[in-house]
FISEFI-869819 format. One record per atom (N, C-alpha, C): x, y negated, z negated; atom name; residue in one letter. Coordinates in steps of 0.02 Angstrom, whole numbers, plus 32768, in hexadecimal, padded with zeros to 4 digits. Each point is the difference from the previous one (the first is absolute). Layout:
# FISEFI-869819
xx|yy|zz|at|aa
X|Y|Z|CA|A .
...
END
This chain:
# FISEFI-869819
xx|yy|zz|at|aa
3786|C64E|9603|N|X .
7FED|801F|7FC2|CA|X .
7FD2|7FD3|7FD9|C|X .
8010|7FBE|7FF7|N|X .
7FCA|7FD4|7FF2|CA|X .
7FBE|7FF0|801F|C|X .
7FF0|8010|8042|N|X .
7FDC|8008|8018|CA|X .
7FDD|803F|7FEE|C|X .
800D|802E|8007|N|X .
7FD2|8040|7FE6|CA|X .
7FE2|7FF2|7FA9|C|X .
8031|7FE8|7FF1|N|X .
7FF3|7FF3|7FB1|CA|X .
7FC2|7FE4|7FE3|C|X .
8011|7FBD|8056|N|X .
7FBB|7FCA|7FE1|CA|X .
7FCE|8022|803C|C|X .
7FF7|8023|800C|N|X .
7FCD|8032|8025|CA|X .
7FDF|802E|7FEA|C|X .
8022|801C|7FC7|N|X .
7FE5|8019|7FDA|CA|X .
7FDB|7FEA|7FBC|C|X .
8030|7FBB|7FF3|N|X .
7FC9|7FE4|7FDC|CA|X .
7FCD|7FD5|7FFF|C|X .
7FF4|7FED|8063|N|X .
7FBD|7FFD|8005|CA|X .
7FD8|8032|8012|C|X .
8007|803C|8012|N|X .
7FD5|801F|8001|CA|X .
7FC0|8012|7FCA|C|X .
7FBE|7FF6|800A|N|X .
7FDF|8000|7FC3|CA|X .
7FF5|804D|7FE5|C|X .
7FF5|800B|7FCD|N|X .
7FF0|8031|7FDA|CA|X .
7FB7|800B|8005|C|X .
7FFA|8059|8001|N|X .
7FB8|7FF9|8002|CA|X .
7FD3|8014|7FCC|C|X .
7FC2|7FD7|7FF7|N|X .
7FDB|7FEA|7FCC|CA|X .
7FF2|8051|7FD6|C|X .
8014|8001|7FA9|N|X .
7FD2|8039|7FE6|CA|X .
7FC5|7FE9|7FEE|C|X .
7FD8|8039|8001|N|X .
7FB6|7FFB|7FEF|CA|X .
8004|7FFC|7FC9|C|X .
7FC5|7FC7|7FE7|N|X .
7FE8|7FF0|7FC6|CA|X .
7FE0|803A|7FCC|C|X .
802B|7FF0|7FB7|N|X .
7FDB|8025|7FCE|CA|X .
7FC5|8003|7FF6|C|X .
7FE0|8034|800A|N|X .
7FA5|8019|7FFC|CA|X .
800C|7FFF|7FA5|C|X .
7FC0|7FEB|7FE7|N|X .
7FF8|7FFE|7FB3|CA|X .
7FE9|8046|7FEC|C|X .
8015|801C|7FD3|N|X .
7FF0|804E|7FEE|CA|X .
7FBD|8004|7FEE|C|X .
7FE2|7FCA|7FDF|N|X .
7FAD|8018|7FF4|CA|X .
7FD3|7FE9|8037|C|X .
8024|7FF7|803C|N|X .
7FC9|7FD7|802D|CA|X .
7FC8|8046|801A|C|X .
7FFA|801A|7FEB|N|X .
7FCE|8043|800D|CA|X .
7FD4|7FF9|7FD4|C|X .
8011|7FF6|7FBD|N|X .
7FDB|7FF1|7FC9|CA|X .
7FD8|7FD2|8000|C|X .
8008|7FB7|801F|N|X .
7FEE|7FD0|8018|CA|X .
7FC5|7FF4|801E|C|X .
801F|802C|8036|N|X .
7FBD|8008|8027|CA|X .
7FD5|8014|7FFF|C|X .
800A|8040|7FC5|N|X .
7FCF|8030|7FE7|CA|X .
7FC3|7FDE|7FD2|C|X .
803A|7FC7|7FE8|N|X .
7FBC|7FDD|7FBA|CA|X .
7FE4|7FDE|8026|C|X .
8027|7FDE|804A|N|X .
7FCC|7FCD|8023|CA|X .
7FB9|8013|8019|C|X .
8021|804D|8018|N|X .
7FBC|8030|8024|CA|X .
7FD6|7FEB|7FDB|C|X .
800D|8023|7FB6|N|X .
7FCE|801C|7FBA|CA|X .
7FE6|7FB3|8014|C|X .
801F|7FCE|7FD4|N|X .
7FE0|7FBD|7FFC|CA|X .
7FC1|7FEC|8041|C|X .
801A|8009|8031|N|X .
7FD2|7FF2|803E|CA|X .
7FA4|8039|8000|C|X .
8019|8041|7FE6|N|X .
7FCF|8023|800B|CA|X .
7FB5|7FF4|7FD3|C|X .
7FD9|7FF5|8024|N|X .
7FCB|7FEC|7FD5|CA|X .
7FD6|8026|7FCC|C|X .
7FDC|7FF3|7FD0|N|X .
7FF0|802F|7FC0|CA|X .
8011|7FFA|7FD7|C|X .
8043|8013|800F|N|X .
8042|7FFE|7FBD|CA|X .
7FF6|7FC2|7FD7|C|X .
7FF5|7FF5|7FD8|N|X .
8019|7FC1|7FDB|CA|X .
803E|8001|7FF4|C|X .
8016|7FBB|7FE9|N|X .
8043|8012|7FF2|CA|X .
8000|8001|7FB4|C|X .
8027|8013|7FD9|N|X .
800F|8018|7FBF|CA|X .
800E|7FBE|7FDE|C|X .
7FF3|7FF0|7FCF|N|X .
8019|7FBB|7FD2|CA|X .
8012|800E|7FCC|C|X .
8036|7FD9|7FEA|N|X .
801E|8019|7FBD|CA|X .
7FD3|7FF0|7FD4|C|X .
7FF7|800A|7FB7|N|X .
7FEB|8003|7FB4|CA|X .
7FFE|8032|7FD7|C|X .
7FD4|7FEA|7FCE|N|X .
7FFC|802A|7FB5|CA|X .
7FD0|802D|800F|C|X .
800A|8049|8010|N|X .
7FF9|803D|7FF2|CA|X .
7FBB|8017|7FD1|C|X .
7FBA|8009|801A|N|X .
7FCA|8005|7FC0|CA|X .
801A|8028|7FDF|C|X .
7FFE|7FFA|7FC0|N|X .
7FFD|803C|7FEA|CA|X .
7FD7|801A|7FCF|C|X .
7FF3|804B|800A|N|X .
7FBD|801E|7FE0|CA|X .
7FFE|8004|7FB6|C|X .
7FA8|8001|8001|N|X .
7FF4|7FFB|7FB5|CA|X .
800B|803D|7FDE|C|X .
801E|8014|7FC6|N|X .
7FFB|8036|7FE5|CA|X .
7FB9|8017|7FD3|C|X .
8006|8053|7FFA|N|X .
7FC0|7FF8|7FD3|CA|X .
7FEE|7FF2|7FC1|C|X .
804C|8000|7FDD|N|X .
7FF5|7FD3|7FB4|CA|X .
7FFD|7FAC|8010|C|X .
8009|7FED|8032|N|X .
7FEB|7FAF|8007|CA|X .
7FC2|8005|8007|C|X .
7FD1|8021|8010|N|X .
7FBA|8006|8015|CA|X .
7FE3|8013|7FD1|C|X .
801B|8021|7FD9|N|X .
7FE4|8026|7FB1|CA|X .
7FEF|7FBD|7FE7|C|X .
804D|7FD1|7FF0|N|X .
8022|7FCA|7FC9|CA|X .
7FA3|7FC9|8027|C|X .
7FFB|8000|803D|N|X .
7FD6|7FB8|8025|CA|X .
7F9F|8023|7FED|C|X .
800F|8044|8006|N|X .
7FB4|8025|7FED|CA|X .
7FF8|7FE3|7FAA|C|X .
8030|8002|7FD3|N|X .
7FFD|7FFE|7FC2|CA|X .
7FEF|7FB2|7FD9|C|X .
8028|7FE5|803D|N|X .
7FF8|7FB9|7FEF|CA|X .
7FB5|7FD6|8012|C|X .
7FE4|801E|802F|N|X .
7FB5|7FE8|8025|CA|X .
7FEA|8014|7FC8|C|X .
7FF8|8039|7FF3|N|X .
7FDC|800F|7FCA|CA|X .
800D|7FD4|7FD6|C|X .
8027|8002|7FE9|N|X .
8018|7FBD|7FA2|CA|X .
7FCE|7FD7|801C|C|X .
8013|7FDB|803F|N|X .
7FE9|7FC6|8012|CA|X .
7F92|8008|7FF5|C|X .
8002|804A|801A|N|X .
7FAE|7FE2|8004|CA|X .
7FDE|8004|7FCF|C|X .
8035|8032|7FCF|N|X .
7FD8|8006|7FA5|CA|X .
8011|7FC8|7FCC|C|X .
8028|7FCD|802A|N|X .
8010|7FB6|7FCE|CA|X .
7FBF|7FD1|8023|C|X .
7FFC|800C|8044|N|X .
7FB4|7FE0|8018|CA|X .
7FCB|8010|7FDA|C|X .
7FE7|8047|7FEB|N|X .
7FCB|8017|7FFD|CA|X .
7FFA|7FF9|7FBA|C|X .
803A|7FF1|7FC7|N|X .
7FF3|7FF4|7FD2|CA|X .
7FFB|7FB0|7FE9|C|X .
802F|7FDD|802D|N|X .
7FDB|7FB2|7FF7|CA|X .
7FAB|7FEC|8001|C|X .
7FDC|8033|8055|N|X .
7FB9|7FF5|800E|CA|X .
7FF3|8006|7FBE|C|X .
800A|8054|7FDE|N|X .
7FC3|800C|7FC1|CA|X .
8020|7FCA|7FC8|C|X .
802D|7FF3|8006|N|X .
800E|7FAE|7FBD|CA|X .
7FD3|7FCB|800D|C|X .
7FEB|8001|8047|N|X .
7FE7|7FB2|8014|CA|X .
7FBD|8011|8002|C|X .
7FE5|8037|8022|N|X .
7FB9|7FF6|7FFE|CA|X .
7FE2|8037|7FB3|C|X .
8023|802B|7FE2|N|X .
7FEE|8028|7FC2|CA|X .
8020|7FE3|7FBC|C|X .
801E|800A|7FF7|N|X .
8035|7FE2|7FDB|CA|X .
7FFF|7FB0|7FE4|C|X .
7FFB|7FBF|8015|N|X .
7FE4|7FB8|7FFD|CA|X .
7FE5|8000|7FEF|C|X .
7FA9|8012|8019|N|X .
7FCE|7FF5|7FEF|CA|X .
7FEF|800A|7FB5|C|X .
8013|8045|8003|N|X .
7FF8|8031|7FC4|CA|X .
802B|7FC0|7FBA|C|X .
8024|8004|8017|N|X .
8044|7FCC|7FCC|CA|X .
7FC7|7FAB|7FF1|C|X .
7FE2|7FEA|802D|N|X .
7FEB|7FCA|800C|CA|X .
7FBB|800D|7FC8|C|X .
7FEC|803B|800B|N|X .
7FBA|8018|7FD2|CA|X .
801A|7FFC|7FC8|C|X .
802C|8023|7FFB|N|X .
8021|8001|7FBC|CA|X .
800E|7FC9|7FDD|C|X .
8032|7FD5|800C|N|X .
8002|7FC5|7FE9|CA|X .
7FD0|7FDF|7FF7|C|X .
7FC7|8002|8033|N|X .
7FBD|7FCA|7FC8|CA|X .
7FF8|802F|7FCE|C|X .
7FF4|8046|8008|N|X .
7FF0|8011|7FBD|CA|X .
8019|7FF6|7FC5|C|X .
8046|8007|7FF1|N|X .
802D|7FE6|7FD2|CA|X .
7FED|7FC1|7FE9|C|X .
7FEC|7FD4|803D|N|X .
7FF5|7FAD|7FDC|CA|X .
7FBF|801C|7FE1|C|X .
7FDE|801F|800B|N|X .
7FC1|7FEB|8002|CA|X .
7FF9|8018|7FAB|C|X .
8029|802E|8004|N|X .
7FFB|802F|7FB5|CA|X .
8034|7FE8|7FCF|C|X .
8023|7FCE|8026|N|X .
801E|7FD9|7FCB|CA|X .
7FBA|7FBF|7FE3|C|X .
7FEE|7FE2|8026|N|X .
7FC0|7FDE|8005|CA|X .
7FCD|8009|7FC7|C|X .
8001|8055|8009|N|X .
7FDA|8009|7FC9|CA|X .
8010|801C|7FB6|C|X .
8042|8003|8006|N|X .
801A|800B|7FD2|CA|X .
8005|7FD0|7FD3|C|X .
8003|7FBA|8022|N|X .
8010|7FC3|7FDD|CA|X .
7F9F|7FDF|7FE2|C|X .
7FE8|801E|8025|N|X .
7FAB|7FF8|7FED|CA|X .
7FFD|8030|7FCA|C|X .
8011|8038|7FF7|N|X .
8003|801B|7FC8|CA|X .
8019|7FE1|7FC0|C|X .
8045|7FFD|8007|N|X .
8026|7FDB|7FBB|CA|X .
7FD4|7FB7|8003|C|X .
7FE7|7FE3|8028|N|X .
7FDB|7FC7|7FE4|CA|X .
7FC7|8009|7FD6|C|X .
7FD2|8020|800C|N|X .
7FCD|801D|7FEA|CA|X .
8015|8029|7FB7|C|X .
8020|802B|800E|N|X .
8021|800E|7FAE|CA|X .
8003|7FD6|7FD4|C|X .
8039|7FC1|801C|N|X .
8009|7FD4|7FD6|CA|X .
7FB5|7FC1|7FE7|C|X .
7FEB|8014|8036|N|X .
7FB4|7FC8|7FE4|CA|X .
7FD2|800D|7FDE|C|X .
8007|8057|8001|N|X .
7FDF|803C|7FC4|CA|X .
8014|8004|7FC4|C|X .
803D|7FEB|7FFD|N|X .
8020|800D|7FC7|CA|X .
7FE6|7FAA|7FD5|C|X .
801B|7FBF|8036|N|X .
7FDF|7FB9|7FE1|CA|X .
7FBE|8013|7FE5|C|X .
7FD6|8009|8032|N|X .
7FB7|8004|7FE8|CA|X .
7FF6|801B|7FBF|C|X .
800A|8067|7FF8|N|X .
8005|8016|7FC0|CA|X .
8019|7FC5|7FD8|C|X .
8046|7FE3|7FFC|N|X .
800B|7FDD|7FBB|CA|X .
7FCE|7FCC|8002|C|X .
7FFD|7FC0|8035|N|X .
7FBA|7FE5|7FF1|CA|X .
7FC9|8017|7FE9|C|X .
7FF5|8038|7FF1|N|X .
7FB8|8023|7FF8|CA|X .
800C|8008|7F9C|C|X .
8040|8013|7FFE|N|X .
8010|8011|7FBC|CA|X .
7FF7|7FB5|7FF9|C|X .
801C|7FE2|800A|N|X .
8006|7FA3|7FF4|CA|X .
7FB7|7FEF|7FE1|C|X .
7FE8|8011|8049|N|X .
7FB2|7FDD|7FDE|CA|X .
7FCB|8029|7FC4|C|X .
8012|8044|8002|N|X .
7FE5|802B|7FB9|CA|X .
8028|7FE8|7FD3|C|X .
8034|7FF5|7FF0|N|X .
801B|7FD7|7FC2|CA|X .
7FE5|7FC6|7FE5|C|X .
7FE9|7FC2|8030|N|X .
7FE8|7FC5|8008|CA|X .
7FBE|7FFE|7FCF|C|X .
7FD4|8039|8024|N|X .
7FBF|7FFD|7FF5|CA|X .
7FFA|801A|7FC2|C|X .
8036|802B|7FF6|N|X .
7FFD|801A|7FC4|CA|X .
8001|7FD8|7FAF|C|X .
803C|7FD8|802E|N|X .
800B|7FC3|7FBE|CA|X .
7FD2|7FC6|8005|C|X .
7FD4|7FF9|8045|N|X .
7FD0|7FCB|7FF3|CA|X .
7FAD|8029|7FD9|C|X .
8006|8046|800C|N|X .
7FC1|8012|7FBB|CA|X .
802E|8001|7FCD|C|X .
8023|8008|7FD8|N|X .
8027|7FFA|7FDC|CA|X .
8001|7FB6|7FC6|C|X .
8005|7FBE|801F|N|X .
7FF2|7FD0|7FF2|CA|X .
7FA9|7FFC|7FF6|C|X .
7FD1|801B|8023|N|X .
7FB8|7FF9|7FFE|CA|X .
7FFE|8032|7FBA|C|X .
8015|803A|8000|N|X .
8012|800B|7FC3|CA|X .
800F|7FE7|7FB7|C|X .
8047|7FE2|8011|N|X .
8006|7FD3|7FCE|CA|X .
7FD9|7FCD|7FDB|C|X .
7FD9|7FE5|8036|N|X .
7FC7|7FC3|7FF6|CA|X .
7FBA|8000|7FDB|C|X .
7FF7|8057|8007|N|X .
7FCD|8014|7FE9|CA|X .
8020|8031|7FB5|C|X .
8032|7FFB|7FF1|N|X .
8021|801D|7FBD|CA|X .
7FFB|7FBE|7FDB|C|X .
8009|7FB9|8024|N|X .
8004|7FD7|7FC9|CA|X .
7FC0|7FEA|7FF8|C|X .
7FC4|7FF4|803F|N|X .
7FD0|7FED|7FEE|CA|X .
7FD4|804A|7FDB|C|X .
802A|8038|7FE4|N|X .
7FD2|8016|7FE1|CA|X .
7FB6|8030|8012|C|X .
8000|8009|8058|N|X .
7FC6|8027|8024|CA|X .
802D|8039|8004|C|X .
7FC8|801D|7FD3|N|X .
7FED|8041|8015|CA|X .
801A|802D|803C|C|X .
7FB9|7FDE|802F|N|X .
7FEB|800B|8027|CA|X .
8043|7FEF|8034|C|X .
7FFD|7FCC|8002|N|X .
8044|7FF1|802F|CA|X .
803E|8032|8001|C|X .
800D|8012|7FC3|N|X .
8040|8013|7FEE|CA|X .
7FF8|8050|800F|C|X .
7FB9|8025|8006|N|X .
7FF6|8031|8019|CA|X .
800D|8005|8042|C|X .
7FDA|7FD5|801C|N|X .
8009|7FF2|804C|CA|X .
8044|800D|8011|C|X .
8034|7FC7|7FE8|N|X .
8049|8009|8026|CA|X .
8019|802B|7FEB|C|X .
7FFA|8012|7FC6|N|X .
8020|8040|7FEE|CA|X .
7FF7|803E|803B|C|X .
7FCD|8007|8014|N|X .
7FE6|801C|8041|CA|X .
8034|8002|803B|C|X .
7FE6|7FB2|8009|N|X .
8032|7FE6|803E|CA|X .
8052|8009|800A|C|X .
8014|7FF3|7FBD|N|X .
8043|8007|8001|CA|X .
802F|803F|7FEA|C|X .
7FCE|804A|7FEC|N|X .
8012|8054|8000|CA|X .
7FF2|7FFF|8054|C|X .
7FD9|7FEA|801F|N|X .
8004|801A|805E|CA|X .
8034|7FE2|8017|C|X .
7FF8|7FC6|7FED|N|X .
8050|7FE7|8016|CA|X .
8030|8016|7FFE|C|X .
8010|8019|7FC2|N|X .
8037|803D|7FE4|CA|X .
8003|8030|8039|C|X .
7FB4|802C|7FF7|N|X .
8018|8042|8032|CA|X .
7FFC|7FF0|8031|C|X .
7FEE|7FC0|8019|N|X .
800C|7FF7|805B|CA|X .
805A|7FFC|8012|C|X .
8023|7FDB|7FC9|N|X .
8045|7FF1|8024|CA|X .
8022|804F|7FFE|C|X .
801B|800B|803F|N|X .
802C|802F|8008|CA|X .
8034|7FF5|800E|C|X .
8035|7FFE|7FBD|N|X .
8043|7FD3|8006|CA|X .
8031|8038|7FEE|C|X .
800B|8026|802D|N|X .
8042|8036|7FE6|CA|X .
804C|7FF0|7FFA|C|X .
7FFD|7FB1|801D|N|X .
8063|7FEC|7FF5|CA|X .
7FFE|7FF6|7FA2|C|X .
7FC2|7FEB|7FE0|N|X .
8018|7FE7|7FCE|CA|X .
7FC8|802B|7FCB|C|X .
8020|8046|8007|N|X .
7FC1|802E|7FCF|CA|X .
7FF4|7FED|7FAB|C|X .
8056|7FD9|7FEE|N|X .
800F|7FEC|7FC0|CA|X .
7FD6|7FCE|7FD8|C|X .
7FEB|7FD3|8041|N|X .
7FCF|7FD0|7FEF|CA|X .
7FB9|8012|8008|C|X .
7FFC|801D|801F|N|X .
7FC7|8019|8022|CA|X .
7FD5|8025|7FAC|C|X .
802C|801A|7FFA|N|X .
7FEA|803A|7FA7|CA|X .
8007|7FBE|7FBC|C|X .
8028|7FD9|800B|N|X .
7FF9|7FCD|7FD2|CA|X .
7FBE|7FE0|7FFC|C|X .
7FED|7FEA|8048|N|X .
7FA5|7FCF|8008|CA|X .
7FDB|8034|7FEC|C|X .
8010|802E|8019|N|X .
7FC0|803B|7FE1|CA|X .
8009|800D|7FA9|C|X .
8030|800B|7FF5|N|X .
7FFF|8000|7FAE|CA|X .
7FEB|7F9F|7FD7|C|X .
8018|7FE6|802D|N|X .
7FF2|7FCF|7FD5|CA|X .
7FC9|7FDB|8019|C|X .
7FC2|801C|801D|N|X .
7FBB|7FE8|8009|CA|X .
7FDC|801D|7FE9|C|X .
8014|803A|7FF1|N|X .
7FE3|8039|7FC7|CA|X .
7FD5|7FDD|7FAD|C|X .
805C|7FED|7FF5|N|X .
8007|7FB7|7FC8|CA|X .
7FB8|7FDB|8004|C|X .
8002|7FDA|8031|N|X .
7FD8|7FC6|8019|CA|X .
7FB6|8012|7FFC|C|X .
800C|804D|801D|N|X .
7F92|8014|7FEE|CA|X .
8004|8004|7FD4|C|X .
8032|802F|7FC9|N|X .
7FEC|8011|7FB7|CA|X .
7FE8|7FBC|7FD8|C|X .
8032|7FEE|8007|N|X .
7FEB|7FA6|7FD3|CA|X .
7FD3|7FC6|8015|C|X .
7FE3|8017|802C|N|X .
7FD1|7FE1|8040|CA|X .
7FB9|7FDD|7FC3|C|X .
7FE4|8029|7FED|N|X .
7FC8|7FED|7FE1|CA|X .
800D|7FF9|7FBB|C|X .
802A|803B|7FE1|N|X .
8014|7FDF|7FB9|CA|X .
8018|7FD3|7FEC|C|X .
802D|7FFC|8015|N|X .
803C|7FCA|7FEF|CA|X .
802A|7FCC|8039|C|X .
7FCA|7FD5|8031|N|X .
8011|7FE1|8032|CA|X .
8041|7FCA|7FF1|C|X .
801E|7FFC|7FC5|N|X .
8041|7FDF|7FF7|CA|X .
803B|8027|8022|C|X .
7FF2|8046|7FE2|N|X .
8023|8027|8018|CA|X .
8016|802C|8033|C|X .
7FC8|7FF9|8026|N|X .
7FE0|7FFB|8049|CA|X .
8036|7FD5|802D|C|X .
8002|7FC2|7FD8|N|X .
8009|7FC8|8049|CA|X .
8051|8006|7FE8|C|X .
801E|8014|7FB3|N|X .
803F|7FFE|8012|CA|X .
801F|8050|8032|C|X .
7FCB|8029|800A|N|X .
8025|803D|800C|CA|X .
7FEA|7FF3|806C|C|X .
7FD8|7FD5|7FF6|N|X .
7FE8|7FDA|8047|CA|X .
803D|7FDE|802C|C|X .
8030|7FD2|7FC9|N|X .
8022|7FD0|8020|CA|X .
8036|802C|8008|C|X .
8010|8037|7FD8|N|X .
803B|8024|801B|CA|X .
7FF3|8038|804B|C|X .
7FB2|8016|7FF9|N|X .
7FF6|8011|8038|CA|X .
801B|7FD7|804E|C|X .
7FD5|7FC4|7FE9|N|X .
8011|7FC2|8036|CA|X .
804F|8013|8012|C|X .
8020|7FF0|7FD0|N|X .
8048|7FF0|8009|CA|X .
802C|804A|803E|C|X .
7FD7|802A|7FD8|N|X .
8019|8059|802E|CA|X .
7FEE|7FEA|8051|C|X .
7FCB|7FE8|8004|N|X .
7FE1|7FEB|804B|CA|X .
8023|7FD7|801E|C|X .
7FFE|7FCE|7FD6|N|X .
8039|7FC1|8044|CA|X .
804A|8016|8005|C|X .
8012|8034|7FC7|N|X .
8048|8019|8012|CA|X .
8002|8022|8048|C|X .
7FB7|8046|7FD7|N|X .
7FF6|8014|8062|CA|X .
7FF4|7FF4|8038|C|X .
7FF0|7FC7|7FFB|N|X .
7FF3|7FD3|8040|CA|X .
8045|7FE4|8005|C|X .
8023|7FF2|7FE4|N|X .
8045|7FE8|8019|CA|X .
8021|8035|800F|C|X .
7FFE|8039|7FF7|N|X .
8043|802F|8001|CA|X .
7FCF|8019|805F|C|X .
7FD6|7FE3|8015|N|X .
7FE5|8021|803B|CA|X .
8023|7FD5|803A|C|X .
800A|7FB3|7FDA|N|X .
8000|7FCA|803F|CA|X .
8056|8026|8025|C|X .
END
């Protein structure tokens, strides 16, 4: 009985067949594909994806911005500058002469009072030739400046000081009337003349 026992448990067992893999069909199928030429094989990534037509609107709209911010820099740089550049000299230039103006005013205005200056002057230097010929008593002389010193009168044209202006005239009036009659009275209505003159010559400086 031990003998059959260990006879049976050498006898060997016989071999099962090996598990076949369930996708090995599949396998072979991608190997085919893979092997067959043409085909590329497929690679993974990111998917293009298409433009819509409001993105194309939004990229049409923007070229545009873009070429009317160009087209208005050109006309700044070549229209626009220049024009600005003209301009500005002109401004200097008319400031320039603006300031040639107010100079000239103002040297019109010196001159006029120098001009009154020196008709006052002359006035009071016949004035004194006047005087000279009241004390020495001519005639003749005293006709003369008397002359000289009524043009003098109507040459000054002094409108700041009309107050004085009507005083010399009234009081040279004086000065002819008493001229030949009464040359005392002459030279005192003379020295107050004088005096009206060098006031107006001061109230000019």
């Amino acid at each position: 009985m031990q003998l059959e026992e260990n006879k049976g448990a050498d006898t060997p067992k016989p071999e099962e067949p090996a598990m076949q893999p369930v996708n090995e069909g599949k396998t072979e199928s991608s190997a085919r594909q893979a092997a067959l030429p043409g085909k590329p094989e497929k690679r993974g990534g990111f998917k293009k994806i298409p433009v819509s037509k409001f993105q194309k609107i939004v990229n049409t709209i923007t070229l545009i911005l873009v070429c009317l911010v160009i087209g208005a820099l050109a006309i700044l740089l070549f229209l626009y500058l220049p024009k600005l550049t003209a301009f500005n000299k002109a401004e200097a230039e008319l400031a320039r002469l603006s300031q040639v103006e107010a100079d000239y005013t103002e040297l019109q205005a010196k001159y006029g009072k120098t001009e009154q200056q020196y008709g006052i002057y002359k006035t009071i230097s016949d004035t004194n030739l006047l005087e000279t010929a009241l004390i020495a008593l001519d005639s003749t002389k005293i006709n003369q400046q008397l002359r000289y010193v009524e043009e003098d009168l109507n040459t000054l044209k002094i409108t700041e000081f009309p107050e004085i202006m009507q005083r010399l005239q009234s009081q040279f009036a004086k000065v002819k009337t008493s001229a030949i009659g009464n040359p005392k009275s002459a030279l005192e209505e003379l020295s107050k003349f004088n005096t009206d003159l060098l006031q107006l010559a001061g109230n000019l400086k």
